[in-house]
LOVEX-928592 format. One record per residue (C-alpha): z, y, x; chain. Coordinates in steps of 0.5 Angstrom, whole numbers, plus 500, padded with zeros to 3 digits. Layout:
@zz->Z; yy->Y; xx->X; chain->A
...
This chain:
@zz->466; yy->465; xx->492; chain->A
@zz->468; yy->468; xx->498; chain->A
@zz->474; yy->467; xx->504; chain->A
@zz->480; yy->469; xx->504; chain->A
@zz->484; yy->469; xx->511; chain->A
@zz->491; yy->467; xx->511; chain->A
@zz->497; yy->473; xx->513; chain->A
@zz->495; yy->470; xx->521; chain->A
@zz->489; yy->472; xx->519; chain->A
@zz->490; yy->478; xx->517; chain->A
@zz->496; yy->480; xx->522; chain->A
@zz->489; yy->479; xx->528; chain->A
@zz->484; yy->483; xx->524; chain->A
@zz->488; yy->489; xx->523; chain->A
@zz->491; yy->489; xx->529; chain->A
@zz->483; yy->488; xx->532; chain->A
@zz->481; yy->495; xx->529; chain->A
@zz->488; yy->498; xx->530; chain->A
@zz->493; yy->499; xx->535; chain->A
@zz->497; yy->505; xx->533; chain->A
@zz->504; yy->503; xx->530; chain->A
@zz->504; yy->507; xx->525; chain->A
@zz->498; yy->504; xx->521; chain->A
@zz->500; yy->497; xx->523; chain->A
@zz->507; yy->498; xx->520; chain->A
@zz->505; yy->502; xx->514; chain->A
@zz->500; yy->496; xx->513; chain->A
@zz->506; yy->490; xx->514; chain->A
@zz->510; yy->495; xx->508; chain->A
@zz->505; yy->495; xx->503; chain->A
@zz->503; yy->487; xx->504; chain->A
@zz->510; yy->486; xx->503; chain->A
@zz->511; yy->492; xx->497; chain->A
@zz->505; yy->487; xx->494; chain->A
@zz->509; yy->481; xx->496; chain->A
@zz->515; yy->484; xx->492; chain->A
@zz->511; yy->486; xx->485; chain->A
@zz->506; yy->480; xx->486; chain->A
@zz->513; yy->475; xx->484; chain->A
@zz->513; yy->479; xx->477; chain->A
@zz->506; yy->479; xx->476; chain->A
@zz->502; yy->474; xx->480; chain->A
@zz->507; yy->470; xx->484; chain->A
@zz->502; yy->463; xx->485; chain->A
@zz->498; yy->469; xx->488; chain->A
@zz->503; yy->472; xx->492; chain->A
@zz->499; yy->471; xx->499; chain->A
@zz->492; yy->475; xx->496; chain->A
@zz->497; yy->480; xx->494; chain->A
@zz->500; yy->481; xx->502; chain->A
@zz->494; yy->480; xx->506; chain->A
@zz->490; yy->485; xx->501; chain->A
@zz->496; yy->490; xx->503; chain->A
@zz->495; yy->489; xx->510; chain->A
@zz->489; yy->490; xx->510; chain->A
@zz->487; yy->496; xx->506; chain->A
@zz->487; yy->501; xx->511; chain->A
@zz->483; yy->496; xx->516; chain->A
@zz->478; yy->502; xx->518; chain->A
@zz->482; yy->508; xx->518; chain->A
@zz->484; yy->508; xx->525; chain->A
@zz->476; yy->507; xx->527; chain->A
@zz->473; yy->510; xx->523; chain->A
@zz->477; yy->516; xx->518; chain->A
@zz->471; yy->519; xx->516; chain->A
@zz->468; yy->512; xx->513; chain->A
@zz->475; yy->510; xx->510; chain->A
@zz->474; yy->504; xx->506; chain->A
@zz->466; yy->504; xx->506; chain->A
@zz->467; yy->500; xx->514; chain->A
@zz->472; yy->497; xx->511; chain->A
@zz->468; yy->494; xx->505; chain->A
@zz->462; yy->492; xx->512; chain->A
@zz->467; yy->488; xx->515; chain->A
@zz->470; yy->484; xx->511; chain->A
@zz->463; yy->483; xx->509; chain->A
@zz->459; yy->481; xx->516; chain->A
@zz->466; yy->476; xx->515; chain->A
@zz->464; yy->474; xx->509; chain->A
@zz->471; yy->476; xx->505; chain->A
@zz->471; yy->474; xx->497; chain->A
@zz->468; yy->480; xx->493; chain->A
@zz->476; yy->480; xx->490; chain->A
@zz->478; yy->483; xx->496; chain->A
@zz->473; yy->488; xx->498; chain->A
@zz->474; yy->490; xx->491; chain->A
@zz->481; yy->490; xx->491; chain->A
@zz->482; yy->494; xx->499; chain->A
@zz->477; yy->499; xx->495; chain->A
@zz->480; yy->501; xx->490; chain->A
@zz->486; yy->504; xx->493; chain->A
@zz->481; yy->509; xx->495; chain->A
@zz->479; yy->511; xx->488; chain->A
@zz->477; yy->518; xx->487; chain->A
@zz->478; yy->520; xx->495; chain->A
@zz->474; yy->516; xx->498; chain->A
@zz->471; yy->511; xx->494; chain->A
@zz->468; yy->511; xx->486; chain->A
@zz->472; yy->504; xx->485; chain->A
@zz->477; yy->504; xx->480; chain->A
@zz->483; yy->500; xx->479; chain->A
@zz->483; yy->494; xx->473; chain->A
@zz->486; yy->489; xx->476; chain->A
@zz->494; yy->489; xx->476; chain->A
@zz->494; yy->488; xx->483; chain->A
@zz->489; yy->493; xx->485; chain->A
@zz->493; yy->498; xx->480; chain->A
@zz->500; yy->497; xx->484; chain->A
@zz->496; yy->498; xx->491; chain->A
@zz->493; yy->505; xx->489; chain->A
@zz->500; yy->507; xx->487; chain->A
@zz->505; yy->505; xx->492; chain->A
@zz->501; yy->507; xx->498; chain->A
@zz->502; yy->513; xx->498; chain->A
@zz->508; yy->512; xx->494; chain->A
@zz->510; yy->508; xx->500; chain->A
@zz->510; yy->513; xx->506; chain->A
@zz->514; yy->518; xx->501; chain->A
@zz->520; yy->513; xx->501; chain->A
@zz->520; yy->512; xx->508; chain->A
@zz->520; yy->519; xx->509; chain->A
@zz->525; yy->520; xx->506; chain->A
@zz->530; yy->515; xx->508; chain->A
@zz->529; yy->517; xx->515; chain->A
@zz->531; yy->524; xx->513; chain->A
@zz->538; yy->522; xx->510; chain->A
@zz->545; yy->521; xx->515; chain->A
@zz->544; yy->514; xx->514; chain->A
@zz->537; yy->513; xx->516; chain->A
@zz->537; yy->508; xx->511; chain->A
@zz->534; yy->504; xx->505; chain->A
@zz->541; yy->501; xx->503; chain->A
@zz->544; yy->508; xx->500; chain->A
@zz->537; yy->511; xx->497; chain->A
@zz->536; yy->512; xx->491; chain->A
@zz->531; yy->514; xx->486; chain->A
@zz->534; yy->522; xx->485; chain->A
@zz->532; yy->523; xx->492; chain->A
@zz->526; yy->520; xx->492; chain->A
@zz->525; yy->525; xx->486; chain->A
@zz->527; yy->532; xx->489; chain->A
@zz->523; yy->530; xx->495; chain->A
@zz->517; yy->528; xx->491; chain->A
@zz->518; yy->535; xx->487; chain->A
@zz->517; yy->539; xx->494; chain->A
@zz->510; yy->539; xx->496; chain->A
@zz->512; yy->541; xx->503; chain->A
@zz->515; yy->534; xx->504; chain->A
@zz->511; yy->529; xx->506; chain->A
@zz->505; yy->533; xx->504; chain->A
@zz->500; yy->528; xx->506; chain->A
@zz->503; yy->524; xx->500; chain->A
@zz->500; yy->525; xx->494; chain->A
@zz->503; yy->526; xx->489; chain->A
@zz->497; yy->527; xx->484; chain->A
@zz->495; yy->519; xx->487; chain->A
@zz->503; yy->517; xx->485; chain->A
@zz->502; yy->519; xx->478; chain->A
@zz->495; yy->517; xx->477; chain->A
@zz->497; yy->510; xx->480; chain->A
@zz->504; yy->510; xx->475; chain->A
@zz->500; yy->512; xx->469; chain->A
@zz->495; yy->507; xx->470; chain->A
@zz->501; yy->502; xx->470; chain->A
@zz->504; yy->505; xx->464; chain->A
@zz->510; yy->507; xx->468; chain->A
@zz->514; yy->513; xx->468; chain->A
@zz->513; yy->516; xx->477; chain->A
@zz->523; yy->514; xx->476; chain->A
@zz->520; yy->508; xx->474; chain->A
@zz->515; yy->506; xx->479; chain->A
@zz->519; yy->509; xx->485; chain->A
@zz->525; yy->505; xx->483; chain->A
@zz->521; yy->498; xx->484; chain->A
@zz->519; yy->501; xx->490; chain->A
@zz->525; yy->502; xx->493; chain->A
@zz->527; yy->496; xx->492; chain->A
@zz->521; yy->493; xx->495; chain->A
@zz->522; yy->496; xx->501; chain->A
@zz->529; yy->495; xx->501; chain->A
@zz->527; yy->487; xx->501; chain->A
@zz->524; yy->488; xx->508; chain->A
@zz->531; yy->491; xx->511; chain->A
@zz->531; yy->498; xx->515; chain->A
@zz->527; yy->495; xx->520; chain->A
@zz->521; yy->498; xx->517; chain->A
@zz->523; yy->504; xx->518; chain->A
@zz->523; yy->504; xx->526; chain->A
């Protein structure tokens, strides 16, 4: 069994390989959506579910054409546990990746990342520019308008809610309510 650094340790690695604010925001958002979904489904592991949210996007900045494979060689020249590469692996499944997810947690990260940036998206095109008043109706049209938000995938959307044997309402949802327990500063 490998290591499993702590959100210190996490936070300092993903901001060694990335300084563009975008990714180092959207990695805080899906750390704290894993957070948020670990309470119902995992919470005694509730840390392993942020740190592998914050990580999952470790390599794209530095390396966007090797996306999660530089990832998956960092994580083992620091002798990560196998459980964390895997699971930052699978949110790439069938795009960059043949690593499926199995684990309830792998499931929720291959759903919600995307479904992530569709969110905030559309919560910062609304008057209020906030999650306070969004709803999942507006989340619905945005997402039947493929111009929107267009390097959201919907098709990986889907995918993640049938994998998780939800409908797309139901997912997006508890999504929203997990962003909306991270307050309207993550929309900054």
């Amino acid at each position: 069994m490998g290591y499993i650094p702590d959100l210190n340790e996490a936070q300092n690695l993903l901001e060694e390989f990335n300084q563009d604010k975008f990714l180092l925001k959207h990695g805080k958002i899906v750390s704290g959506i894993m957070g948020y979904f670990s309470k119902e489904h995992d919470p005694e592991n509730e840390e392993f579910w942020r740190v592998t949210g914050l990580l999952h996007d470790l390599d794209f900045e530095r390396y966007p054409q090797a996306h999660c494979e530089k990832t998956k060689e960092i994580m083992i020249d620091r002798g990560f546990d196998d459980k964390l590469i895997r699971a930052v692996q699978s949110h790439g499944f069938e795009i960059v990746t043949d690593v499926k997810p199995e684990h309830i947690m792998e499931k929720i990260l291959y759903a919600t990342d995307e479904l992530s940036g569709l969110i905030g998206a559309t919560a910062i095109m609304r008057p209020s520019r906030s999650l306070a008043d969004l709803g999942v109706k507006s989340v619905m049209k945005k997402f039947k308008t493929p111009s929107f938000a267009k390097g959201c995938s919907r098709e990986v959307i889907e995918k993640g809610a049938k994998m998780l044997d939800m409908e797309v309402k139901e997912l997006i949802e508890i999504t929203i309510e997990a962003m909306k327990s991270m307050g309207d500063e993550i929309l900054d």
